[in-house]
C-alpha beads as a LAMMPS data file, in Angstrom:
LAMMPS data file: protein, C-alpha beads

116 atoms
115 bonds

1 atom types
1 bond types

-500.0 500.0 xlo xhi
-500.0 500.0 ylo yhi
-500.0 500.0 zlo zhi

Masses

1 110.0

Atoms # bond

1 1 1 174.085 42.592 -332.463
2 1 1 172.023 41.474 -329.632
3 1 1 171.362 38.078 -331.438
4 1 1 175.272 37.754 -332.652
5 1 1 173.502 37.717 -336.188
6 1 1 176.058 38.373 -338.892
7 1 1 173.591 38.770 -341.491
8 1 1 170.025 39.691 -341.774
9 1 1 167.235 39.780 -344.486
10 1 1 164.586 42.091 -344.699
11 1 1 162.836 44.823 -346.953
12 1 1 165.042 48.326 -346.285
13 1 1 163.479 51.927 -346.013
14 1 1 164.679 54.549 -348.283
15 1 1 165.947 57.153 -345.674
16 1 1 166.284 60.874 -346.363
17 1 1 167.178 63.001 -343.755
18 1 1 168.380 59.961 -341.006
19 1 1 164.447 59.141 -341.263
20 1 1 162.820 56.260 -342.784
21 1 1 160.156 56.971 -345.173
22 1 1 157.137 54.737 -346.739
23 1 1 159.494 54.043 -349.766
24 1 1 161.226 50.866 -350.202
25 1 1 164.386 49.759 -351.621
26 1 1 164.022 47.086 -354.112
27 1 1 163.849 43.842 -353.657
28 1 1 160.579 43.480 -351.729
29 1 1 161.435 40.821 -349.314
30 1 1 158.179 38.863 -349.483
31 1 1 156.120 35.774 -350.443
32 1 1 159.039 34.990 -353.377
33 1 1 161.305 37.766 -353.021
34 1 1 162.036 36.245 -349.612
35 1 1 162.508 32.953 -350.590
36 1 1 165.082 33.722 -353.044
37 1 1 166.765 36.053 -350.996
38 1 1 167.262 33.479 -348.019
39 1 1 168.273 31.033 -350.876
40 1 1 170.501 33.691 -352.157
41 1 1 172.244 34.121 -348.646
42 1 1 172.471 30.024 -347.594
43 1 1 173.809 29.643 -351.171
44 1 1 176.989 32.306 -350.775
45 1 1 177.293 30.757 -347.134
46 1 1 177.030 26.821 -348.219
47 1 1 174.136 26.147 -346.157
48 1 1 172.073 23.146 -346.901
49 1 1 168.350 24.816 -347.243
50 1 1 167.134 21.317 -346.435
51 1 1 168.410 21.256 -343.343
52 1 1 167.283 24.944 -342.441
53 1 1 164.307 25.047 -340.001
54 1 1 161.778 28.333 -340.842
55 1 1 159.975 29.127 -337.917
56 1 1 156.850 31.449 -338.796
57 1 1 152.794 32.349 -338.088
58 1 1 152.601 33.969 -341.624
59 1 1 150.712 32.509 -344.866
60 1 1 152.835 34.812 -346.718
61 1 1 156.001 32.670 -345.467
62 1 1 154.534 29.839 -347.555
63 1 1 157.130 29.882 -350.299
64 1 1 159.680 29.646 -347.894
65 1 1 157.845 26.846 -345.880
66 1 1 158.299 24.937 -349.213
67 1 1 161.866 25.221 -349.621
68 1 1 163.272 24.639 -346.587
69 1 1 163.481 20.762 -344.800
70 1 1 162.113 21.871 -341.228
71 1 1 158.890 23.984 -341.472
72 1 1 157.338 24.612 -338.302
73 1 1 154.159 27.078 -338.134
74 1 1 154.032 28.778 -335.430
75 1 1 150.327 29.871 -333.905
76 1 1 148.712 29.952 -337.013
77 1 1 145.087 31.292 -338.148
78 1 1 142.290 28.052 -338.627
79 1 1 142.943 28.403 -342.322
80 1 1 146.499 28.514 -342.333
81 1 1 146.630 25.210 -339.616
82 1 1 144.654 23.593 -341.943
83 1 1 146.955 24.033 -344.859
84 1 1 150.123 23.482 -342.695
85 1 1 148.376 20.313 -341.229
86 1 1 147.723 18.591 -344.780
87 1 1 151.200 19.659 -346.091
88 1 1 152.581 17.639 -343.034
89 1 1 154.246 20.463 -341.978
90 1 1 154.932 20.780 -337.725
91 1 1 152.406 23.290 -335.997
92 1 1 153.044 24.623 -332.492
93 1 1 151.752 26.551 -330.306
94 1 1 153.446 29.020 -328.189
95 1 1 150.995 30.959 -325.654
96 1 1 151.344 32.585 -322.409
97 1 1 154.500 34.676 -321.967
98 1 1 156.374 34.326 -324.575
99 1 1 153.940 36.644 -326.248
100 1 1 154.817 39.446 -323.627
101 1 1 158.651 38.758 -322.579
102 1 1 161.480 40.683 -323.468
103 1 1 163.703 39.446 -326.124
104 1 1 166.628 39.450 -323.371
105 1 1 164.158 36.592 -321.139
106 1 1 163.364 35.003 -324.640
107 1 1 166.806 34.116 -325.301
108 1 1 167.687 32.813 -321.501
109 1 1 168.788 29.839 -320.813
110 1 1 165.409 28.948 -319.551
111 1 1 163.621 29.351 -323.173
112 1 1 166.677 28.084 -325.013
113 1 1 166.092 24.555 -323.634
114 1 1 161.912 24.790 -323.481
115 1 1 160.627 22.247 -325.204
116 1 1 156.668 23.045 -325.678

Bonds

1 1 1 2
2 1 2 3
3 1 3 4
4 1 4 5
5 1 5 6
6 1 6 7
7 1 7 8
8 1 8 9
9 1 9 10
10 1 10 11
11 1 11 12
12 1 12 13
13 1 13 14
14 1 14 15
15 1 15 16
16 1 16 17
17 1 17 18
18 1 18 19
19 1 19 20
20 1 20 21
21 1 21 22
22 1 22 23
23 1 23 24
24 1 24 25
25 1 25 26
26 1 26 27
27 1 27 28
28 1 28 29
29 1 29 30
30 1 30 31
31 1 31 32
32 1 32 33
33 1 33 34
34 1 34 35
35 1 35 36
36 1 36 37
37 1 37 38
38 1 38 39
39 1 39 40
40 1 40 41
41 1 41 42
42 1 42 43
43 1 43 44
44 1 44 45
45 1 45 46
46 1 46 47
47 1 47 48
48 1 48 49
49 1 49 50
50 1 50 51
51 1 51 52
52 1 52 53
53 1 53 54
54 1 54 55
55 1 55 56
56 1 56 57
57 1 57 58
58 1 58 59
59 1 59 60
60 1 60 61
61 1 61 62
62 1 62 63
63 1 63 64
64 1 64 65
65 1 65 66
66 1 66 67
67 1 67 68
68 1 68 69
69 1 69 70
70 1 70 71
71 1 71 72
72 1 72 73
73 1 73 74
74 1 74 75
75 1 75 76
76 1 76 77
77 1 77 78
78 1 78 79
79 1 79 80
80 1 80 81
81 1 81 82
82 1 82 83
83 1 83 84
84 1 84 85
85 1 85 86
86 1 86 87
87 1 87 88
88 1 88 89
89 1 89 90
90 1 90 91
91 1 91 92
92 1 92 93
93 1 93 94
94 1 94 95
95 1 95 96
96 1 96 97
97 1 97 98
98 1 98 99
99 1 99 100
100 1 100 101
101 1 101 102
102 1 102 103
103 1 103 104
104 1 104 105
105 1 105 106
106 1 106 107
107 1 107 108
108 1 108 109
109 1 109 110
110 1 110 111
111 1 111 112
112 1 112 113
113 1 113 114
114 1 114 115
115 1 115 116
């Protein structure tokens, strides 16, 4: 709600007893599962995945990195740079504190229009 997000993917908990457990409801959300389930969701919304930007610091991400047009890794591990860096995808790095803000300064006005 805070984000105005209408729609959200992500690997669900079973829940038994209004508590989540270590079991997961199928699909697994990850590596490929996540890219087809974003390309699932732009699909039944007619989003262009071209012109999606992904926005990550995860190697796992990299099938989604592929598909959409704006990949931009996000503080990555050496390795990972490297790889990011030779696919000619964007790296950035955000330090300082946006590491230890609150998601309610992260979305002011002042971070909305930081550039890097």
């Amino acid at each position: 709600r805070f984000l105005h997000a209408h729609e959200a993917v992500g690997t669900r908990a079973v829940i038994r007893a209004g508590l989540s457990t270590e079991e997961l409801v199928p699909p697994i959300v990850f590596r490929e599962g996540k890219r087809e389930r974003v390309k699932e969701v732009l699909a039944r919304h007619g989003i262009d995945v071209g012109r999606c930007y992904l926005y990550s610091d995860s190697v796992a991400d990299t099938p989604l990195f592929e598909e959409v047009g704006h990949p931009v890794v996000v503080n990555p591990k050496p390795a990972f740079r490297a790889e990011a860096l030779r696919r000619g995808w964007e790296v950035v790095e955000w330090k300082g504190r946006w590491k230890t803000e609150t998601a309610e300064d992260a979305l002011s006005e002042e971070w909305l229009s930081w550039e890097g």
